[in-house]
C-alpha positions in Angstrom: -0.8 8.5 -2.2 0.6 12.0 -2.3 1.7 13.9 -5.3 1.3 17.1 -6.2 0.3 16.6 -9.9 -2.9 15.3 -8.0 -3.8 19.2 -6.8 -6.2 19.5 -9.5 -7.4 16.2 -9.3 -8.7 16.8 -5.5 -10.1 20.2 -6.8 -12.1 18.9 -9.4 -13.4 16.0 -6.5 -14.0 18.6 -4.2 -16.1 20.0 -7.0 -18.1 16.5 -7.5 -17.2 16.8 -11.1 -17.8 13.7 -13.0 -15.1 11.4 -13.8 -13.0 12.7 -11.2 -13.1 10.0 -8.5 -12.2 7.4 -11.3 -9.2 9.5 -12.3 -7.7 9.8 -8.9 -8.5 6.0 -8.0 -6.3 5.5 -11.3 -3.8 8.0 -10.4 -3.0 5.9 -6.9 -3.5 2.4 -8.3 0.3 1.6 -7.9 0.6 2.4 -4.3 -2.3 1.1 -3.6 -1.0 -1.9 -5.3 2.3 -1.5 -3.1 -0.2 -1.1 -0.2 -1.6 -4.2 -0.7 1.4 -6.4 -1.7 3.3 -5.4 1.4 -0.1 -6.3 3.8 -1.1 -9.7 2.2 -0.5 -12.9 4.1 2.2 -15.8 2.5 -1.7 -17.8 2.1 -3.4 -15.0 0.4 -0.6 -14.4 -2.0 -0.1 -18.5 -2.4 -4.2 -18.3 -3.8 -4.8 -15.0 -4.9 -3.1 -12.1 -7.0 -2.5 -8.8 -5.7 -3.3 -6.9 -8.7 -6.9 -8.7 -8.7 -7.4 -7.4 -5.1 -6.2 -4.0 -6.1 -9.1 -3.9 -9.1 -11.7 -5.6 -7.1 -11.0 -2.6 -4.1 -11.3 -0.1 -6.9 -14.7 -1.8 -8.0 -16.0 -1.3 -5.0 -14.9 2.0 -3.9 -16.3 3.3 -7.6 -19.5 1.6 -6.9 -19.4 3.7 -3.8 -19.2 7.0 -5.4 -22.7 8.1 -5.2 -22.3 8.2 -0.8 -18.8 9.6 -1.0 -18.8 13.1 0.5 -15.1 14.6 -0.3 -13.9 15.7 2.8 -10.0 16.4 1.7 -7.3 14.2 0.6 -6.6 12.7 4.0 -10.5 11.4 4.4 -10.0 10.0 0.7 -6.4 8.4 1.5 -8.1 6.3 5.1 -11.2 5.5 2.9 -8.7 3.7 0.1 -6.9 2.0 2.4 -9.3 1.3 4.8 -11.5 -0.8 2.2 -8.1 -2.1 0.9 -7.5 -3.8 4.7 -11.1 -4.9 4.8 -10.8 -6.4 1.4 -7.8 -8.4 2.3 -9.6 -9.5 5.8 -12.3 -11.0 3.9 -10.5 -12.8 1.5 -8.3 -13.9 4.4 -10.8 -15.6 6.4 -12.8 -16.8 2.9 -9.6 -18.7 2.3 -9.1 -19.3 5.8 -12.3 -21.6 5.6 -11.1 -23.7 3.2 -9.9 -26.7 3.6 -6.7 -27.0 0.8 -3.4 -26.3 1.7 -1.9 -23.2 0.5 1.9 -24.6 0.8 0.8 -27.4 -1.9 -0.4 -23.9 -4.5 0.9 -22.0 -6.8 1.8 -18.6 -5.9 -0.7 -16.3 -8.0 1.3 -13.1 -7.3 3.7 -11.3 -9.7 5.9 -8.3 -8.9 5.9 -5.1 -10.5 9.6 -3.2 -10.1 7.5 0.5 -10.3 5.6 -0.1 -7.4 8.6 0.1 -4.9 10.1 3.1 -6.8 9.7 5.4 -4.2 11.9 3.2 -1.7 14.5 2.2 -4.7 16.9 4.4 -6.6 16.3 4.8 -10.5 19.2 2.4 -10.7 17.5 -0.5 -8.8 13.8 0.7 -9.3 15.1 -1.2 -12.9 16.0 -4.3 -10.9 15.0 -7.8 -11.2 12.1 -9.5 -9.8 14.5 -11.1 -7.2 15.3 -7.5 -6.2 11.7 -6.5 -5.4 10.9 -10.1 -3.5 14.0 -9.5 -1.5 12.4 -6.0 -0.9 9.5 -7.5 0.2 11.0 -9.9 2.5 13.3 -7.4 4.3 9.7 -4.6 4.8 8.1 -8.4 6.1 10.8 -8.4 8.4 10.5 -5.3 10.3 8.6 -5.1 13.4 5.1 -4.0 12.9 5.5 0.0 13.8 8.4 -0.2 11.5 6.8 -1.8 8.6 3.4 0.7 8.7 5.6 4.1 9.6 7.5 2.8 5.9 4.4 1.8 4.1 2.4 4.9 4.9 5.3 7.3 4.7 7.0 5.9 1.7 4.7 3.8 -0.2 1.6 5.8 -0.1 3.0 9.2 0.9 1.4 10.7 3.7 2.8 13.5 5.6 4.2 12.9 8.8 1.1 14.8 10.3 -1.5 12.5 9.2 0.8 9.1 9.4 0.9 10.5 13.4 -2.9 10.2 13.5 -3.3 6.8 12.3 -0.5 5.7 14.4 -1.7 7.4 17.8 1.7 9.0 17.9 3.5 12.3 17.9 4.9 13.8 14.6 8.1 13.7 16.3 8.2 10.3 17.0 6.7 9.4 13.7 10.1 11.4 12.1 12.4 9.1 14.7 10.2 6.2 13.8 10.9 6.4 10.1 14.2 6.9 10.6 15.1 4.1 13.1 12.6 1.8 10.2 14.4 3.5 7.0 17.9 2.1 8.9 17.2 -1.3 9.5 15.6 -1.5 6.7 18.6 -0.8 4.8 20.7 -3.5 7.3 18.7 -6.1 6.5 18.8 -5.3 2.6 22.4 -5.1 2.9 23.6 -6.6 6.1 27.2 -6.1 7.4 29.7 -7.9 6.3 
C-alpha cells in the first residue's frame, strides 16, 4: 500500500490529526480490495462480494481509531491486512456453517481492471473482465510462497525489507522469490506454445 503521494498522509497520522486515518484507509482501498479478491475462497466469492468485505474491514478499522497508536507505515500496513485476513476467516467459517451449497449460487463478485494495475501494463490494465479473471486464476495458481511474495510485493507494495519480515525470510531470498513468482506467473498467463 505504498506510494509516495501518501508521505504526508502518514505525517499528518503520525500527528493524530483528525480526518487523517479516514484519508489513508481511502487512499489504499484498491489494494486492499486486490488484497482481498486474490485471498477469498471460490465459496466466499460464490456468497459474498469482495467490495462489501473491503467496506465492512474499513468500518471496522475506522471504528478502531480511537486505540490506534501510529507506530509508522509498516505497523499501519500488518494492521490493514491483518483485520482484512481475520475478516475473511470469519465470514469463511460463518458460511462454512451453513448448510446451502455454494456451487448451486450466484457468484456475488465483480472485477475491477484498476485493481491489478500494478501487475498489468497500461495497455491491458484497460482489458476485459475475462482478462482480470484469468489474472486471478493464474495468481490462484501459484504455490502459496509465490502467490503472498506477489500479493505483498506488487499488490500492496511493501518493500522487500518488511515483505522479509512477514515471510520469516531473508531480503535476498524475498528478491529471488519474486522473481522465480513474477516468471511463472507470466508462463502460466501466457504459456509456451
Amino acid at each position: 500500500m505504498r506510494n509516495d503521494s501518501l508521505e504526508p498522509l502518514m505525517a499528518r497520522l503520525a500527528a493524530k490529526e483528525d480526518g487523517a486515518l479516514d484519508e489513508v484507509v481511502a487512499r489504499c482501498l484498491p489494494r486492499l480490495h486486490a488484497y482481498v479478491r486474490l485471498h477469498m475462497s471460490g465459496p466466499l466469492r460464490a456468497r459474498e462480494a469482495s467490495l462489501d468485505l473491503v467496506q465492512s474491514i474499513c468500518r471496522e478499522v475506522l471504528e478502531e481509531r480511537k486505540s490506534f497508536v501510529y507506530e509508522g507505515e509498516g505497523q499501519l500496513i500488518s494492521w490493514l491486512l491483518t483485520t482484512a485476513m481475520n475478516k475473511l476467516r470469519e465470514r469463511a467459517r460463518y458460511h462454512g456453517r451453513q448448510k446451502r451449497d455454494p456451487a448451486r449460487e450466484t457468484p456475488q463478485d465483480h472485477v475491477d481492471p484498476e485493481l491489478y494495475s500494478s501487475l498489468l501494463s497500461p495497455s491491458r490494465a484497460a482489458a476485459r473482465h475475462e482478462e482480470i479473471e484469468a489474472l486471478e486464476r493464474a495468481i490462484g495458481e501459484l504455490p502459496p510462497d509465490y502467490r503472498e511474495v506477489l500479493v505483498l510485493a506488487r499488490i500492496i507494495g511493501l518493500p522487500h525489507k518488511e515483505i522479509a519480515e512477514r515471510m520469516d525470510r531473508t531480503e535476498a531470498s524475498v528478491r529471488n522469490l519474486l522473481g522465480r513468482a513474477m516468471t511463472r506467473l507470466a508462463a502460466v498467463l501466457d504459456p509456451p506454445r
